[in-house]
NUNULUM-552789 format. One record per atom (N, C-alpha, C): x, y, z negated; residue in one letter. Coordinates in steps of 0.1 Angstrom, whole numbers, plus 5000, padded with zeros to 4 digits. Layout:
// residues N
XYZA;...
//
This chain:
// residues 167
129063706083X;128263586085X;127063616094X;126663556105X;125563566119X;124763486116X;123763526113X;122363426115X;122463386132X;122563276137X;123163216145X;121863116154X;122063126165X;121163086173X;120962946169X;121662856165X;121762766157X;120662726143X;121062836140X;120062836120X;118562856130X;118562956139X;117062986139X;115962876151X;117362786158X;116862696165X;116162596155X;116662586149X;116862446137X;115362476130X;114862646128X;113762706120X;113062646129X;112862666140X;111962676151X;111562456154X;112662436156X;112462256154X;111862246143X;112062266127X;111262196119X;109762286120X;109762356123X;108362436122X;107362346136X;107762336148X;107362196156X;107162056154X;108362056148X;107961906139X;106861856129X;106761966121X;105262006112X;104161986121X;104462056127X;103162096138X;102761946145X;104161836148X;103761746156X;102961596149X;103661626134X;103061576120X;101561596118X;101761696121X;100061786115X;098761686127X;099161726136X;098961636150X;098261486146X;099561426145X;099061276145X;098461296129X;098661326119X;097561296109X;095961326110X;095961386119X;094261416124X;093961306132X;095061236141X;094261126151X;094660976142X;095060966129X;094760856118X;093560876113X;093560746110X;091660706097X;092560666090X;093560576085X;094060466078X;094460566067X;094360576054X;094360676043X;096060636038X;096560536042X;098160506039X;098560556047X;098360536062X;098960626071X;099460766067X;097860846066X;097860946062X;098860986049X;098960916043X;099760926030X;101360986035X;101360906044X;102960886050X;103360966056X;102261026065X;102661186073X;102261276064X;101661236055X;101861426045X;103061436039X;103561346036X;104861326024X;105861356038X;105761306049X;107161386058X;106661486066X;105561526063X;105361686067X;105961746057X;105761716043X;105861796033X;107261836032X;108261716038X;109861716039X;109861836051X;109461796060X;109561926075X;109562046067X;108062056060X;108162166055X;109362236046X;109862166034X;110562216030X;111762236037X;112562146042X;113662206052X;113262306061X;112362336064X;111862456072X;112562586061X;111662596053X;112162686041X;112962726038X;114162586037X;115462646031X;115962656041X;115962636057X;116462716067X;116262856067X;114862906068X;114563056063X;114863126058X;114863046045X;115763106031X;116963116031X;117763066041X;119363066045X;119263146056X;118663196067X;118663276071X;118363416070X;117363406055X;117763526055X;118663606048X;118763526039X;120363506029X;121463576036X;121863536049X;122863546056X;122563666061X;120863716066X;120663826071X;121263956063X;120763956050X;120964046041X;121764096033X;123363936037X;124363956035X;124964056050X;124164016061X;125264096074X;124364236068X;123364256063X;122764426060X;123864486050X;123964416042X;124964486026X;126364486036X;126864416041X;127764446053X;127764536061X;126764596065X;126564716072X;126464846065X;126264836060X;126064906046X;127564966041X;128364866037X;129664856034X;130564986044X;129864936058X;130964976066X;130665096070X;129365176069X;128565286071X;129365376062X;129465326046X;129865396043X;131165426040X;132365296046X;133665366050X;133665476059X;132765436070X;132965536080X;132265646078X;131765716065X;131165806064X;132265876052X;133465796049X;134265826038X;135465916043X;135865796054X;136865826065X;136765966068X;135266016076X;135166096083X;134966246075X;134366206061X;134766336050X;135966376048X;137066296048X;138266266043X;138766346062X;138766306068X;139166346084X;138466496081X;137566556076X;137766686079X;138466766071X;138766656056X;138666746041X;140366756048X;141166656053X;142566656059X;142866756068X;141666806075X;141966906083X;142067036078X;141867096067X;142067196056X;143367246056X;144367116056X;145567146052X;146567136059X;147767196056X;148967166066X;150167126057X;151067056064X;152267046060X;153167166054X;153967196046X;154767306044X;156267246035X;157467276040X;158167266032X;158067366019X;157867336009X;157667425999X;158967445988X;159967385991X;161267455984X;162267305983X;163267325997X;164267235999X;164167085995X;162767106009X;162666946003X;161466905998X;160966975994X;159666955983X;158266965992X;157966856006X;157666856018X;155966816007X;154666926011X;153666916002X;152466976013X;151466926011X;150166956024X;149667106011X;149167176019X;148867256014X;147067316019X;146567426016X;145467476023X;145967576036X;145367526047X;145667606056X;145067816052X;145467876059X;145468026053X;144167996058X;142868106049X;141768086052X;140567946051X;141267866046X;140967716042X;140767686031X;141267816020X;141267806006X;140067745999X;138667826001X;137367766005X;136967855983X;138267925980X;138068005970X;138467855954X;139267785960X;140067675954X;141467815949X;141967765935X;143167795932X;143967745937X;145167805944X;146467745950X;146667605943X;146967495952X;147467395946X;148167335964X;148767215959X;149267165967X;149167035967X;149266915978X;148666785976X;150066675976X;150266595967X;151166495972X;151066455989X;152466475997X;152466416008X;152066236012X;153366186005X;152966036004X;151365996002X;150866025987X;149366015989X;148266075996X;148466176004X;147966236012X;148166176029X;149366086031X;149565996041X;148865846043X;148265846027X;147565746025X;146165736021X;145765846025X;144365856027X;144065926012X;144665956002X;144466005990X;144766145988X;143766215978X;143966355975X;144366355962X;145566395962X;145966415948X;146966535949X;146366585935X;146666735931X;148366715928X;149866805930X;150966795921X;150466875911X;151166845898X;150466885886X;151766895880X;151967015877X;153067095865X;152867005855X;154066965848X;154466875838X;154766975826X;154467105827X;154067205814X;155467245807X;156367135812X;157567195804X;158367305806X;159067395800X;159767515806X;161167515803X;161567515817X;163267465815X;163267605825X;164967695826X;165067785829X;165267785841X;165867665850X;166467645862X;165967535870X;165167445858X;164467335866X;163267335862X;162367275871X;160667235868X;160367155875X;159267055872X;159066965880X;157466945883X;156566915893X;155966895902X;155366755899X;154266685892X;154366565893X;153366505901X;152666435907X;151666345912X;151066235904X;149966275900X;149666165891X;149566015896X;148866035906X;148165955917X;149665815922X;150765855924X;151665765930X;152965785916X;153165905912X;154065895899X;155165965908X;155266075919X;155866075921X;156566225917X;158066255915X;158066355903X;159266475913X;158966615917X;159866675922X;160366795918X;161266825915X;162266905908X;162067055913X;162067165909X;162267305917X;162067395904X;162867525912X;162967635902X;161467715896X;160667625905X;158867775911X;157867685897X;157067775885X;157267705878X;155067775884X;154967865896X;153767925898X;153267855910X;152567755916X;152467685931X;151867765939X;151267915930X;150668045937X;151768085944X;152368125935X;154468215944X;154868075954X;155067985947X;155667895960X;155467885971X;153967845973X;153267875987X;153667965993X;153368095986X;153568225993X;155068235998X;156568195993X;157368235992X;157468116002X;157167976006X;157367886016X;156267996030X;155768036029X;155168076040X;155568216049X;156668246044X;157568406044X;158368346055X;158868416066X;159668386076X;161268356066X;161968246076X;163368256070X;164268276081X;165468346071X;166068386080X;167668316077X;
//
C-alpha cells in the first residue's frame, strides 16, 4: 500500500482550505457569519486528520512491509550459506541425501539432510526409526514423511562408505 501523491495532495488542500477559512473569519464582524466558518473550518480540520491519519496508517503498514521483507532476505541469505555446507551424495543405491561437505562438519555429528526438503528451502535431519531389522533399516524425514530403506543402520559408516571410490 503507497502513501500516494494523491492522499498527501488532498493533506495539503484541506490544510489550505483551513487556512483560506481562517482568512475570511478575521475580515467578518457578523458573529453568525463567524459561526459558520468555524463550524467548516472545524470540518477542514477534521478531514485534514483523518487524511494524516490514513497516511500514516498506510505509511507504517509499507514499514511493517519492509520489515517483512528484510527479514526474508536475511533468512534466504542464512539459509544460502547454511546450503553451501553441503553436497549431494548418493548414499546407498538411491538413497540421494545432502550431506556436510568434508571439513564443513563445523564439529556437528554425521547426519544427513532430506533432499526433497532441502530442495525446498528446508533443513531436516533423516532420523533412524530405531528399529533393528537385520537386512533392512529405514531413514525417515520427519519434516515431508519421507521413509528410505537401507542395510546402514550408522549415517557415520554410510557417509564414509558413500564417499570411498567405486569401482
Amino acid at each position: 500500500m503507497n502513501v500516494d501523491a494523491q492522499t498527501i495532495g488532498g493533506a495539503l488542500t484541506g490544510i489550505k482550505s483551513a487556512l483560506d477559512i481562517v482568512k475570511a473569519i478575521v475580515g467578518l464582524r457578523d458573529g453568525e457569519a463567524i459561526r459558520a466558518k468555524a463550524i467548516e473550518l472545524q470540518a477542514v480540520i477534521l478531514d485534514t486528520l483523518e487524511k494524516g491519519i490514513a497516511a500514516r496508517e498506510a505509511q507504517a503498514a509499507q514499514l511493517d512491509r519492509v520489515r517483512e521483507l528484510e527479514e526474508e532476505v536475511g533468512n534466504l541469505k542464512a539459509w544460502n550459506r547454511e546450503k553451501d555446507r553441503y553436497e549431494l551424495l548418493d548414499l546407498y543405491r538411491g538413497l540421494f541425501s545432502y550431506v556436510p561437505k568434508v571439513g564443513e562438519e563445523r564439529g556437528e555429528p554425521p547426519h544427513a539432510l532430506c533432499a526433497n526438503c532441502y530442495q525446498r528451502g528446508i533443513k531436516s535431519l533423516l532420523q533412524t526409526n530405531g528399529q533393528n531389522s537385520v537386512h533392512e533399516h529405514s531413514w525417515d524425514c520427519p519434516a515431508c514423511k519421507t521413509k528410505v530403506k537401507n542395510q546402514w543402520r550408522d549415517m557415520g559408516q554410510l557417509i564414509a562408505k558413500s564417499r570411498e571410490p567405486r569401482t
